[in-house]
N, C-alpha and C positions, 0 to 999 in steps of 0.2 A: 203157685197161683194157677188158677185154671180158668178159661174163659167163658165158660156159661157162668151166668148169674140167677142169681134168685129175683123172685117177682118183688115190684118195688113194693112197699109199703103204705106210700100215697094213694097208689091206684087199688091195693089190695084190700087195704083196711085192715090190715095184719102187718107184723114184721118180715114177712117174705115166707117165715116160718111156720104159719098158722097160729101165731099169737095176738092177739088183738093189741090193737094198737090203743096209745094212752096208758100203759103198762107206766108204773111208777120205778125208781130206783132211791139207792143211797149215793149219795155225794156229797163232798167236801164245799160246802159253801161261806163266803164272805160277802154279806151285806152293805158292806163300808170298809174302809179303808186302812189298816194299821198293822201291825204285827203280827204273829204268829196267833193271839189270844183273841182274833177279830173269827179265827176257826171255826167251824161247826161242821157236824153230823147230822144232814137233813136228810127225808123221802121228799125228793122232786119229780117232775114227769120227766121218762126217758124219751131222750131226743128222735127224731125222724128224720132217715137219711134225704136229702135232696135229689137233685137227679146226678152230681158227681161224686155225691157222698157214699163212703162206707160206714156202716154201724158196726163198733168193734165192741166184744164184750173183755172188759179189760180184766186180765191177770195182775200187769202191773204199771204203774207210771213212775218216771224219772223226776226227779226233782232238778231245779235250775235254775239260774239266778232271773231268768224269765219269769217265772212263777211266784218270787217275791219282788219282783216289780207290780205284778199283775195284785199281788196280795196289800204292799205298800202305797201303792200308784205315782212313788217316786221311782225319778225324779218325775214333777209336775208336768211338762211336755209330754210324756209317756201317756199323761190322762185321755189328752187327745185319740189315743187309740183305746185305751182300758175304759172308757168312762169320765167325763168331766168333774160330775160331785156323788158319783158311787159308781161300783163296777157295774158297766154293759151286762159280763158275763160271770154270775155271783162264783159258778163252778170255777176251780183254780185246776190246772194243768194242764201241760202241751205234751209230753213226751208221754207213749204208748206204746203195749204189747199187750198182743190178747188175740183173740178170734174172729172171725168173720161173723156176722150175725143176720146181716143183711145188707143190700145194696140198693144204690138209685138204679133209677132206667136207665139212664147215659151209661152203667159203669160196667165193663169186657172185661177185665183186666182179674175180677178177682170174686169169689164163689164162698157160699158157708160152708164154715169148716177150716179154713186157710188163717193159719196159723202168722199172722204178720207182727210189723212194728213201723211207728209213723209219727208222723208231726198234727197232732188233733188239735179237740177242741173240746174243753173241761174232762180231764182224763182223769182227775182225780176222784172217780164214781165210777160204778157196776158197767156204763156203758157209754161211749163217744162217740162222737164222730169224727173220718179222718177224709179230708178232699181224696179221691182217689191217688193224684197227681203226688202225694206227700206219703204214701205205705208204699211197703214192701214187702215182701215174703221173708219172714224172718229166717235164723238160718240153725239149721237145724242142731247144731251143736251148743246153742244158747239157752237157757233157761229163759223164760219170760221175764224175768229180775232183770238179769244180765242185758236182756235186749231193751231193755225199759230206759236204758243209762244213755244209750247212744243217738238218738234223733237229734237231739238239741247239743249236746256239748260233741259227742263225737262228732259232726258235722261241720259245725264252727271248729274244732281244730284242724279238720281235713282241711277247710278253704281256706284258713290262716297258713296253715305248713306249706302248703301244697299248691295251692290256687294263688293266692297274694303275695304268701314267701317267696314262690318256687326253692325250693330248697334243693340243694344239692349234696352229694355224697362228699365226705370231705369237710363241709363248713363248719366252721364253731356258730355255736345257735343256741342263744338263750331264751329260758321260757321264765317268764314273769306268772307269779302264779300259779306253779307248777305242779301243786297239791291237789287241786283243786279238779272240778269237774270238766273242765275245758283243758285246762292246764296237764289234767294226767293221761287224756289223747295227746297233745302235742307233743308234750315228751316222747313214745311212743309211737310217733307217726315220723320226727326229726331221726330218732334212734335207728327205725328202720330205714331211710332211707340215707343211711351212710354216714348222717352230720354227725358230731362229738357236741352234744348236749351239756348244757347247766340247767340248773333249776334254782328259781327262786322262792326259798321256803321257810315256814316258821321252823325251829329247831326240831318240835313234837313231830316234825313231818317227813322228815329230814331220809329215813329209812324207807319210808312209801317211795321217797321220788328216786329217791336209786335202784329201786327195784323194777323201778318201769324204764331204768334203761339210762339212765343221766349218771355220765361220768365225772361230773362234778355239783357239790351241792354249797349253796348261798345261803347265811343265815340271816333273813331278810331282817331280825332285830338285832344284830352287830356289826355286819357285813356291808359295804356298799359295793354295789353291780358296777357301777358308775368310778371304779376309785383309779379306774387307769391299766391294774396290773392285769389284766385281759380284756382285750375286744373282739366282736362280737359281726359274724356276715350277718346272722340274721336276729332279729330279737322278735320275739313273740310276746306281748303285754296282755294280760288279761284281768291285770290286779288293775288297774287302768288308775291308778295313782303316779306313778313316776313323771318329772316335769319332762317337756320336752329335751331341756338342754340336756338335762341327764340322760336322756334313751342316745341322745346324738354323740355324747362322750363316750358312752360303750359299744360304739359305732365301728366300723370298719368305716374308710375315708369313703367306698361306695356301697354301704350296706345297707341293709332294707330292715326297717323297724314295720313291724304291723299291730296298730293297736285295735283289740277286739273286746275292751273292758272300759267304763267309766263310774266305778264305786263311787269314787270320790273326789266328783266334781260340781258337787253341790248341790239343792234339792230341786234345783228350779232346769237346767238341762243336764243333770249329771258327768256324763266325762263328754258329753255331744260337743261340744268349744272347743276343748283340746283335742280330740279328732279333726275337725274343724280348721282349727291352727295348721294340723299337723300338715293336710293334704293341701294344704293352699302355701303351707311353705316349701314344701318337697320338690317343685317346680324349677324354685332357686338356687339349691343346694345339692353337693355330689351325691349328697345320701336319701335314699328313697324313704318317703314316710307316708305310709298307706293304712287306711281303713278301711272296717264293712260291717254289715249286719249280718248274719249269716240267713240265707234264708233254703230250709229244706226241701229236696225237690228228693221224687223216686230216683234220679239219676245219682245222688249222690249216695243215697241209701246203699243201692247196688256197689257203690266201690266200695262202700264200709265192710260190707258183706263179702266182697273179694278177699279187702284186707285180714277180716278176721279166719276165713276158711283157708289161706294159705300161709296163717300162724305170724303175721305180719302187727294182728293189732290184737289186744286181750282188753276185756267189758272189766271198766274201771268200776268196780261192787264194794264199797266197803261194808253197808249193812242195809236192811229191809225194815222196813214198820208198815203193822197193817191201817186199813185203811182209817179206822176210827182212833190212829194215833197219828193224823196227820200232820197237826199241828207242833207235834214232839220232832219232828221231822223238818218240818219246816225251820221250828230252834235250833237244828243240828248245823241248817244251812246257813242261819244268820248270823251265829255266834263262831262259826268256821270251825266248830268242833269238828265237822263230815272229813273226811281223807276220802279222796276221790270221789265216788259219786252214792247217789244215796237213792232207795227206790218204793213205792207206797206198795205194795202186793194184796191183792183181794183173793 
């Protein structure tokens, strides 16, 4: 990052770069609400930074169960922010990596050319915007793929391991969900800092999750987490199905459960209730039961970026599709085909 900026673009009547503004793009748009098949490949006008906004021209975006909330608008509550009876914002994606292209007035922080990655706003197309307060300088040993994975799930398992766990060296600490794009940070981030990991996984998955560091693996369609013959200081839930009683059985008497998933909690608040439940019981009982949303800030960006440059954390990549196969991408995420994490690349 460098602190001079380029001229805005409101005030310029260009992109800072002498392009004129109103320049059109390709993006992944969804006019309504549904599946993967609701997809398309549109020319839309390319967006204009604000005064705290960055214009990144994207390499590549992350996929994330954010992104098929935004695509499904379930659960219903969620519409509230996506849109009541069609989406707000047609473009689908939050997670980015790509280039500087321009900046607002307000933004010191960062210059064209500056190679970042950040928490936007419709990333799945040629060009985004990211609040300044949510990018970062990405890190130099990462491919744009690689760095496209970590905004949204590597983040959220930073703040579950780490921030709401606090995890400790030593602990046994199971991860619900372990496969998965939140789930294969957690492993990973519990690994490194000491604990002795489980993972909770489909069978087909089973070799992913031990290689990011879990010394023991759960076969979530035989196996019950819950069955007694180990307990657990920390549990990490991301498949956000388990009842409570069950997360409390594979408890340590004062252990901390953090749940950061709610798949399947129905279409009307999704897992919101039993998070809900959970923090308004936790009060009462020896064992701690806590939630959150994750929400990305540059502050966290930068530990990610520590973690990974001192060989602490590795970019969860199973595979790439370009952008006109978004939608194939999207099915990779719904149907849980994806191992770790999945990324659109332009």
């Amino acid at each position: 990052m460098r602190g001079d900026r380029a001229p805005s673009p409101s005030t310029e009547g260009t992109d800072g770069f002498g392009t004129p503004a109103g320049l059109t793009m390709r993006a992944v748009v969804h006019e309504r609400y549904g599946r993967s098949d609701v997809l398309r490949l549109a020319t839309v006008p390319r967006p204009r930074p604000g005064a705290h906004d960055v214009l990144v021209r994207v390499a590549a975006a992350g996929l994330d169960r954010g992104a098929w909330h935004a695509m499904t608008g379930l659960p219903y509550l969620s519409r509230l922010f996506f849109g009541p009876r069609r989406p707000r914002n047609p473009v689908l994606g939050t997670e980015v990596a790509g280039s500087v292209v321009a900046v607002g007035a307000a933004v010191t922080g960062f210059a064209g050319g500056d190679e970042v990655f950040g928490f936007g706003r419709g990333t799945f197309a040629e060009y985004a915007l990211v609040a300044e307060d949510r990018l970062a300088a990405k890190a130099a040993g990462l491919s744009f793929a690689q760095a496209a994975t970590l905004p949204v799930s590597a983040v959220t398992a930073l703040q579950a391991v780490h921030d709401r766990g606090q995890v400790q060296a030593g602990q046994e600490v199971l991860v619900i969900g372990a496969s998965g794009g939140v789930g294969s940070y957690a492993v990973q981030l519990a690994r490194s800092a000491g604990a002795h990991v489980t993972g909770v996984c489909s069978p087909g998955k089973a070799d992913l999750v031990r290689s990011l560091g879990a010394e023991h693996v759960v076969d979530r369609t035989r196996e019950d987490f819950a069955d007694g013959t180990r307990r657990y200081d920390l549990i990490i839930d991301i498949a956000g199905n388990p009842s409570l009683s069950r997360l409390r059985r594979a408890l340590t008497p004062h252990g901390t459960a953090v749940l950061t998933g709610g798949e399947d909690g129905g279409s009307l608040t999704g897992g919101m209730s039993r998070q809900l439940r959970a923090v308004t019981l936790s009060p009462f009982i020896g064992q701690r039961l806590t939630s959150f949303i994750a929400d990305v800030r540059t502050h966290d960006l930068h530990r990610l970026t520590a973690l990974i440059e001192d060989g602490e954390l590795a970019a969860s990549l199973q595979r790439t599709y370009p952008l006109d196969q978004a939608a194939a991408a999207m099915r990779a995420l719904e149907t849980g085909t994806a191992r770790g994490k999945v990324a659109i690349t332009l």
